[in-house]
C-alpha positions as CSV (number, residue, x, y, z in Angstrom):
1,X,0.0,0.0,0.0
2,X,1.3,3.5,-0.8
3,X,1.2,6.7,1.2
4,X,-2.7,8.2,1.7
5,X,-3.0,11.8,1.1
6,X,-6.1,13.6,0.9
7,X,-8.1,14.8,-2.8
8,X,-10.8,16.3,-4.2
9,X,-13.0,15.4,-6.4
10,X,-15.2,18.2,-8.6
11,X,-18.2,17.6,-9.7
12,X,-21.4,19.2,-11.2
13,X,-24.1,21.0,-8.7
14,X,-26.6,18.4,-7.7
15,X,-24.7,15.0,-8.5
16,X,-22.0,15.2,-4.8
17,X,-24.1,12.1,-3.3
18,X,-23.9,10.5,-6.5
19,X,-20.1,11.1,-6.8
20,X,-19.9,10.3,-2.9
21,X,-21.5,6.9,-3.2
22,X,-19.4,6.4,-6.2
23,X,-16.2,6.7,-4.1
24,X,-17.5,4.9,-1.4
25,X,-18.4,2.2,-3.3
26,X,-14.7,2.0,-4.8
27,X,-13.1,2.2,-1.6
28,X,-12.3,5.5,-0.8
29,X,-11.7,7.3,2.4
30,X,-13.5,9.7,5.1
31,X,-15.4,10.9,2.3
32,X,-16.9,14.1,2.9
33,X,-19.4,15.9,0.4
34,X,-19.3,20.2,-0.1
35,X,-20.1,22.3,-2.8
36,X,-19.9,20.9,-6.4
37,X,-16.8,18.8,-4.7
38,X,-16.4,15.9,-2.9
39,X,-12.9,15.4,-0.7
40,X,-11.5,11.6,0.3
41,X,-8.4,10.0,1.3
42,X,-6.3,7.2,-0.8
43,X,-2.9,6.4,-2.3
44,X,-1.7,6.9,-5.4
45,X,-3.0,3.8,-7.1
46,X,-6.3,4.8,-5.8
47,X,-6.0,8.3,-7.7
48,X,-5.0,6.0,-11.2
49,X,-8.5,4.1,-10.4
50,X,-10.4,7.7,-9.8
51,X,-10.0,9.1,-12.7
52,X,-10.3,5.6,-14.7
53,X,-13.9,4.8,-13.0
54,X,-15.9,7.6,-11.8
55,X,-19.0,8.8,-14.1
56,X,-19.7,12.2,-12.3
57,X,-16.4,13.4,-11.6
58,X,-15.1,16.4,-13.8
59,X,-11.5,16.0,-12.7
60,X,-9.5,14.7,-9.5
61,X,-7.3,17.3,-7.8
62,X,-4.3,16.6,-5.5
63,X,-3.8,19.7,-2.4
64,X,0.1,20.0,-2.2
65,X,-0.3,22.8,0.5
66,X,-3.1,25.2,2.2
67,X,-2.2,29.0,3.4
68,X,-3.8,32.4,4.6
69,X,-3.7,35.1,2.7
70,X,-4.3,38.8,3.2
71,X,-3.8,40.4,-0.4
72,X,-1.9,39.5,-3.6
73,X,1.7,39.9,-2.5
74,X,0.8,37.6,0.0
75,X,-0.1,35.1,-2.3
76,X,2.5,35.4,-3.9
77,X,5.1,35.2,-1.6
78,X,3.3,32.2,-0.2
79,X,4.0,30.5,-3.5
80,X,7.7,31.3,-4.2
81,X,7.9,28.9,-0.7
82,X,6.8,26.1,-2.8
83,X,9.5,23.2,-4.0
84,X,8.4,23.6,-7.4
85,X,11.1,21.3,-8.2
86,X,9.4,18.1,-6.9
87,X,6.9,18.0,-8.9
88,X,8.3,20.4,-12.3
89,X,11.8,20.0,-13.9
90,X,13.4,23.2,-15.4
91,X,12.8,22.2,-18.7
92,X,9.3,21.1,-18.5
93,X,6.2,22.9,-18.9
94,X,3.1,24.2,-17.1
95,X,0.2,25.6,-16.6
96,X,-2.0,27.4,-14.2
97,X,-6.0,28.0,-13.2
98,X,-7.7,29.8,-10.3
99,X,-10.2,30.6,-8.7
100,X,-11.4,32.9,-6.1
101,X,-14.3,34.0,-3.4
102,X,-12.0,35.7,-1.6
103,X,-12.9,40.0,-0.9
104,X,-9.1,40.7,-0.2
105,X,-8.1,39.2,-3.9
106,X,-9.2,40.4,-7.1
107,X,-12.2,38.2,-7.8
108,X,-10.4,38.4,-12.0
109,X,-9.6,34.1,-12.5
110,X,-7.4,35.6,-15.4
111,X,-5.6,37.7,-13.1
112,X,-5.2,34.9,-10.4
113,X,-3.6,32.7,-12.8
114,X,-1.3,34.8,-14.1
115,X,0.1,35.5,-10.8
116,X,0.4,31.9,-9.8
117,X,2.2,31.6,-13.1
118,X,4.8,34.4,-12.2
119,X,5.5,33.3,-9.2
120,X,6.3,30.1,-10.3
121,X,8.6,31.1,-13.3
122,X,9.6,33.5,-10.5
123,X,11.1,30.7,-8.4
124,X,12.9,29.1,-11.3
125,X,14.2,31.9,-12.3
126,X,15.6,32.2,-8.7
127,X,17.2,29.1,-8.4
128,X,18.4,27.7,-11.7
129,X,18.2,31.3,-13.9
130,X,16.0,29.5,-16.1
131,X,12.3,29.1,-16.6
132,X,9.8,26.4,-17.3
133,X,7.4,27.1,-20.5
134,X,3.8,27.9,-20.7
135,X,1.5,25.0,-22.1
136,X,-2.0,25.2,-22.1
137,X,-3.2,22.4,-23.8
138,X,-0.6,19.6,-22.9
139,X,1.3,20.7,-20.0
140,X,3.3,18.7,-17.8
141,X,1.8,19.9,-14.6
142,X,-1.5,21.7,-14.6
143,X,-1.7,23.9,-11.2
144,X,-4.9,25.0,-9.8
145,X,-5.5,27.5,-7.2
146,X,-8.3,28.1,-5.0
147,X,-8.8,31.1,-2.6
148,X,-12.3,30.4,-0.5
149,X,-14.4,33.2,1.0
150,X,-12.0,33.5,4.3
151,X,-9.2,33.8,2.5
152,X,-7.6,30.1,2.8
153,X,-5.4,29.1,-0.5
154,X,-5.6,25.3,-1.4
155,X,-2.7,25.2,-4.0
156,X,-3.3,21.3,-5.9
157,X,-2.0,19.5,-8.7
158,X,-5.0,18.1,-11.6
159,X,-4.4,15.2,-12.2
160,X,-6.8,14.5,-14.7
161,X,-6.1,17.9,-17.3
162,X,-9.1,17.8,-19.6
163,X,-11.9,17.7,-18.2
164,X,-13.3,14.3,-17.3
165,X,-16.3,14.5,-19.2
166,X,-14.4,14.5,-22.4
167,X,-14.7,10.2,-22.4
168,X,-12.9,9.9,-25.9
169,X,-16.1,8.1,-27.7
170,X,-18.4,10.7,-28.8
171,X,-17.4,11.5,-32.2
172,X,-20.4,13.4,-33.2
173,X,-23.1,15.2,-31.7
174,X,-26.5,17.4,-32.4
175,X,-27.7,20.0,-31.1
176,X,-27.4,20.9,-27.5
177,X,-25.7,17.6,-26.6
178,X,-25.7,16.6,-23.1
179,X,-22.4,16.5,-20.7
180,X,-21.6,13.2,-20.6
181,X,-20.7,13.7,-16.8
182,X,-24.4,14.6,-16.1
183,X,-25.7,11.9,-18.3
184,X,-24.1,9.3,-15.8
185,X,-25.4,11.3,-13.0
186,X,-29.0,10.6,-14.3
187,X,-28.2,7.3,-14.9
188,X,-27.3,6.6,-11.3
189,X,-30.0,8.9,-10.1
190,X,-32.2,7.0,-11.3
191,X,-31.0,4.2,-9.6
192,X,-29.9,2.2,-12.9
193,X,-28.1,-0.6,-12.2
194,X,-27.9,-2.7,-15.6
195,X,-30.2,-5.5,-14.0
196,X,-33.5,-4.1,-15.7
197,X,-34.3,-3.3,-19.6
198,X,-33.2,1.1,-20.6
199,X,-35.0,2.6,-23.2
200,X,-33.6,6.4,-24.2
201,X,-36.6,7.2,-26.6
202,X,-35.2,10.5,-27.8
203,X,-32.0,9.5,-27.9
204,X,-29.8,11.8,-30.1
205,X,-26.2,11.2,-30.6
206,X,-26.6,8.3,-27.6
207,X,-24.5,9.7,-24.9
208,X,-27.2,8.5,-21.9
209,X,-27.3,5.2,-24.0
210,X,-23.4,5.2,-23.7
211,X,-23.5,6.0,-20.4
212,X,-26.0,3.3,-19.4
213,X,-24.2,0.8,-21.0
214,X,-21.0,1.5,-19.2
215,X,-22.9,1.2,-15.9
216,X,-24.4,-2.2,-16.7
217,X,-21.2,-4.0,-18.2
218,X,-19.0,-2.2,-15.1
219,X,-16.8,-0.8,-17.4
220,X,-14.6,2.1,-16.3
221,X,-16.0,5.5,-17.1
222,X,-12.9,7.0,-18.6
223,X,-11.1,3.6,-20.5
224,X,-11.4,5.7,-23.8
225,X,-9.2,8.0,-22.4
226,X,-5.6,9.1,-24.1
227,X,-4.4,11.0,-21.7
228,X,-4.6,12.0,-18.1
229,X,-2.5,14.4,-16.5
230,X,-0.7,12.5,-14.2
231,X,1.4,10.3,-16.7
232,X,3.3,13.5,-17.0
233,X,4.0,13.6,-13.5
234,X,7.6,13.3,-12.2
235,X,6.5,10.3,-9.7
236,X,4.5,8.6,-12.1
237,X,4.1,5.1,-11.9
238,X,3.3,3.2,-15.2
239,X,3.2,-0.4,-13.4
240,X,1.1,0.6,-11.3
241,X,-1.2,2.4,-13.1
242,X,-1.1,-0.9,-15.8
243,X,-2.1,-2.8,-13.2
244,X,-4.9,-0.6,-12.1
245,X,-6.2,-0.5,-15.2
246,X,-6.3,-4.4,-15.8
247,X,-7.9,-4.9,-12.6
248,X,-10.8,-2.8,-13.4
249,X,-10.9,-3.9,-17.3
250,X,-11.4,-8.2,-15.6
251,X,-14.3,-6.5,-13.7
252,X,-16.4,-5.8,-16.6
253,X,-19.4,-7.9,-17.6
254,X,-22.3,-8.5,-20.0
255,X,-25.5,-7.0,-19.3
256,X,-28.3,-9.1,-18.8
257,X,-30.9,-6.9,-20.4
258,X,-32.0,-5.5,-23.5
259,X,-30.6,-1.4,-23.9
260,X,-32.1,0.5,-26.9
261,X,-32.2,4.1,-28.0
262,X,-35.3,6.2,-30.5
263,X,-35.0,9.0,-32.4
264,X,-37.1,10.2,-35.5
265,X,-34.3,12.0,-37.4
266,X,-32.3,9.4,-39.4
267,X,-29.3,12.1,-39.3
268,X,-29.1,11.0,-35.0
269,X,-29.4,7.9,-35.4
270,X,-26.3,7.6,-37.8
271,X,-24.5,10.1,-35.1
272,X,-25.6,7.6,-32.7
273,X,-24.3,4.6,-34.1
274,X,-20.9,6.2,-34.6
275,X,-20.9,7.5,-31.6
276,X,-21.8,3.6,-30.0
277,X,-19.3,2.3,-32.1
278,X,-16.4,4.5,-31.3
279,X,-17.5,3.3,-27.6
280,X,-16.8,-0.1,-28.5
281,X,-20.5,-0.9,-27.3
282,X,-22.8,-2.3,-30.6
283,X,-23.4,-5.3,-29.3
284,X,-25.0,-4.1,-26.4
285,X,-27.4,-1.1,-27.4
286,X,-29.4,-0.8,-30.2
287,X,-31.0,2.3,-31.7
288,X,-33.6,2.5,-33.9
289,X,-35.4,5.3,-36.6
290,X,-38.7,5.8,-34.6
291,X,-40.7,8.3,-33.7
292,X,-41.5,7.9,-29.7
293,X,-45.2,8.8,-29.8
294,X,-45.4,6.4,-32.6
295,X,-43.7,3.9,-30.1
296,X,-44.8,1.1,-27.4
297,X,-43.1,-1.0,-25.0
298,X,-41.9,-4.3,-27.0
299,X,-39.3,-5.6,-24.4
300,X,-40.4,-7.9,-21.5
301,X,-39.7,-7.3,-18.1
302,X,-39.0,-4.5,-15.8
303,X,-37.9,-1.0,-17.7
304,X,-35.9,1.8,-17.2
305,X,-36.9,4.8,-19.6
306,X,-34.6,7.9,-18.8
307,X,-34.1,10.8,-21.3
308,X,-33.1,14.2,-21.7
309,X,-36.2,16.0,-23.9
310,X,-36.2,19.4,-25.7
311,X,-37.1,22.2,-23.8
312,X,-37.4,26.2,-24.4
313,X,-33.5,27.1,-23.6
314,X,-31.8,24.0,-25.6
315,X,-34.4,23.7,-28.8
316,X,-37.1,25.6,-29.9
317,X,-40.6,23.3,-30.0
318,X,-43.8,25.5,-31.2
319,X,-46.1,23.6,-29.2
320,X,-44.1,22.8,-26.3
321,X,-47.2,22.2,-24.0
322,X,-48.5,19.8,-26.4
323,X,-45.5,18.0,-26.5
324,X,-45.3,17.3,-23.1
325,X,-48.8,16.4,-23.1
326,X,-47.7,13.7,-25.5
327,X,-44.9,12.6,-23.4
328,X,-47.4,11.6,-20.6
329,X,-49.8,10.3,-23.2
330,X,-47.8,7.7,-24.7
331,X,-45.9,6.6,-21.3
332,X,-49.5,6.0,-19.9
333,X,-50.9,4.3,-22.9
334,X,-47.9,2.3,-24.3
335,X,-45.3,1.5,-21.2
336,X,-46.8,0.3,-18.4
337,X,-44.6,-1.9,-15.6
338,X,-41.8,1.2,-16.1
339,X,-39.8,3.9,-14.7
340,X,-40.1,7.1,-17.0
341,X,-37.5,10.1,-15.9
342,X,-36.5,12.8,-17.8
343,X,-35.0,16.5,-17.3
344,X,-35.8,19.8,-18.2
345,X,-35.8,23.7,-17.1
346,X,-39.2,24.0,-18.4
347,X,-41.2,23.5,-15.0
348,X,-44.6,24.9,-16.2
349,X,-44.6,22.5,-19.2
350,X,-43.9,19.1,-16.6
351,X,-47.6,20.3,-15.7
352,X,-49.1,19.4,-19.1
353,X,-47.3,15.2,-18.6
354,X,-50.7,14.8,-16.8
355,X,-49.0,12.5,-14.6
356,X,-48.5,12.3,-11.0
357,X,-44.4,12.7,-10.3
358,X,-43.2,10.2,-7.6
359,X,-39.7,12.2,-7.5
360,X,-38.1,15.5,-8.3
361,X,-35.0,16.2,-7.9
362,X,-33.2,19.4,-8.4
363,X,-30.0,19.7,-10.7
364,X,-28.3,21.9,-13.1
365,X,-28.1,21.2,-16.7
366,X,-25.1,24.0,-17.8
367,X,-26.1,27.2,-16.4
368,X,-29.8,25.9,-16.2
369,X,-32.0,25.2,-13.2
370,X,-33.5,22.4,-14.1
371,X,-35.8,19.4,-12.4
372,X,-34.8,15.6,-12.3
373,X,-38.6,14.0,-12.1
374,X,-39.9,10.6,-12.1
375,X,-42.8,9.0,-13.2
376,X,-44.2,5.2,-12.3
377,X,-46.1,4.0,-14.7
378,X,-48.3,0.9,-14.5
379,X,-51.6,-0.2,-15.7
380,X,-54.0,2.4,-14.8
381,X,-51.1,5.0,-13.4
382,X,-53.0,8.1,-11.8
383,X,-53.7,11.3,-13.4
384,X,-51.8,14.0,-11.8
385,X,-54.0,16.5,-9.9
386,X,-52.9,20.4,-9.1
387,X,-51.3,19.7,-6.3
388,X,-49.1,17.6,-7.5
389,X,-47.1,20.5,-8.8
């Protein structure tokens, strides 16, 4: 076992349980939820398996040191004090981000950046009269700084450098695509475990499919990776992280149920296929040119429908209240014995489903407020009345 150290994982606003359970579940320590972050304890082969596995984390940071700060030249000098030279050589590169709350710092990420990047050249500069180069797109440390609301600096290493969402599959999209982080958030939401039937009946360019399908054949959330950060790292182990990987690669299984995507634009559904393909995932989810109000349930068994709808901000419908209307008119008339969720920002329009919601959760979709709801459908599933809303 190798040295714990504490981390953070970041995640979108309304998925940290998800993301907590997720840690939990793959053995992490004193796991503590905040603020679109989640912090835990591990080594450094458990850092490999974070960023391999988790579905709702955007990237995995590692604190190297905390300080109080008063104004900028404090910061500053609080960073020349830093051994840059354990984790940067002279010759490498990197590249900062940061981000703020704090009253006594200007509130400019840009600014705070920039600074962390001059001190840092700063100290090189200092000790070996040379100076590491700026990378922003491949560097070979990525530095993020945080200053909270009291004035407390967290300075961490990324370890993941793009952002987490960016799986490696999806080759093409349409319109407002959906984060592939928040897909798997709704996925495990909705308490989606691969052991019942998913149906995504407006299903785009597949990403909840994707998503789904990776949750019900285990496989690592981030195996179509090419890079993460850390491989650049001077303490980088590549046995270990080989190892990790293998491990996690003889955990994945075949799904004992039947996963299928709808659209009724033959342009998605080619999109989707490529998209399932470059995933490495045909022979487990099959999509199909269909209109879902033209649609009924054809699989047997328990069913999980989940999907992400238009709405007002993402497309533009003319009739949006009749749409939603025939939402809840083919899910009562078509799919009974399933589970029907979908998101959307548009709350008054939920009220035309005509369906009684057995859960809402709030979330954000982007910069969106948006609701998380539920619907049980079975033979004879209630009409909503005005108080359900």
């Amino acid at each position: 076992m190798g040295v714990n150290f504490k981390m953070v994982a970041i995640t979108l606003q309304g998925l940290e349980e998800v993301l907590s359970n997720e840690l939990k579940q793959l053995g992490a320590q004193d796991v503590k939820a905040g603020v679109r972050m989640v912090e835990f304890v591990g080594d450094e082969g458990f850092m490999y398996k974070a960023n391999l596995y988790l579905r709702t984390a955007i990237r995995i940071l590692k604190p190297i040191i905390k300080f109080k700060v008063k104004n900028e030249d404090d910061l500053y000098k609080n960073l020349l004090k830093i051994r840059w030279e354990k984790y940067l050589d002279v010759r490498g590169t990197f590249a900062t981000k940061g981000t703020n709350q704090f009253s006594g710092i200007t509130s400019n990420t840009h600014y705070l950046a920039l600074k962390t990047k001059d001190a840092i050249a700063d100290y090189f500069k200092a000790k070996y009269d040379a100076r590491p180069d700026v990378d922003i797109k491949h560097p070979d440390l990525k530095v993020n700084v945080h200053i909270d609301r009291y004035g407390f600096c967290t300075v961490s290493l990324d370890s993941s450098g793009d952002s987490l969402h960016k799986r490696g599959y999806r080759m093409n999209t349409n319109l407002a695509p959906i984060n592939e982080v928040l897909a798997a958030g709704l996925v495990l939401l909705s308490g989606y475990t691969g052991e019942q039937n998913f149906i995504d009946p407006m299903c785009g360019s597949a990403t909840i499919l994707i998503e789904a399908a990776m949750v019900a054949c285990n496989i690592p959330a981030n195996i179509n990776r090419k890079e993460f950060a850390f491989e650049k790292w001077k303490d980088y182990d590549e046995n270990l992280f080989f190892a990790i990987q293998d491990s996690l690669i003889k955990k994945i299984r075949d799904p004992q149920c039947k996963i299928m995507g709808f659209d009724k634009a033959p342009s998605a559904v080619r999109k989707a296929n490529e998209n399932i393909a470059s995933a490495n995932l045909e022979e487990f989810i099959g999509v199909h040119h269909i209109n879902f109000f033209n649609s009924k349930k054809e699989v047997f068994g328990p069913t999980t429908i989940l999907f992400n709808p238009p709405y007002g901000e993402r497309l533009k419908l003319d009739d949006i209240e009749g749409f939603y209307k025939s939402i809840g008119d083919t899910l009562k008339h078509n799919y009974h014995n399933s589970t029907a969720w979908f998101i959307t920002s548009d709350i008054e329009a939920l009220k035309h489903v005509g369906l009684r919601t057995s859960r809402r959760i709030a979330i954000k979709n982007s910069d969106l407020d948006c609701k998380f709801v539920k619907y049980d459908i079975y033979e004879g599933s209630k009409k909503a009345s005005k108080n359900d809303y």
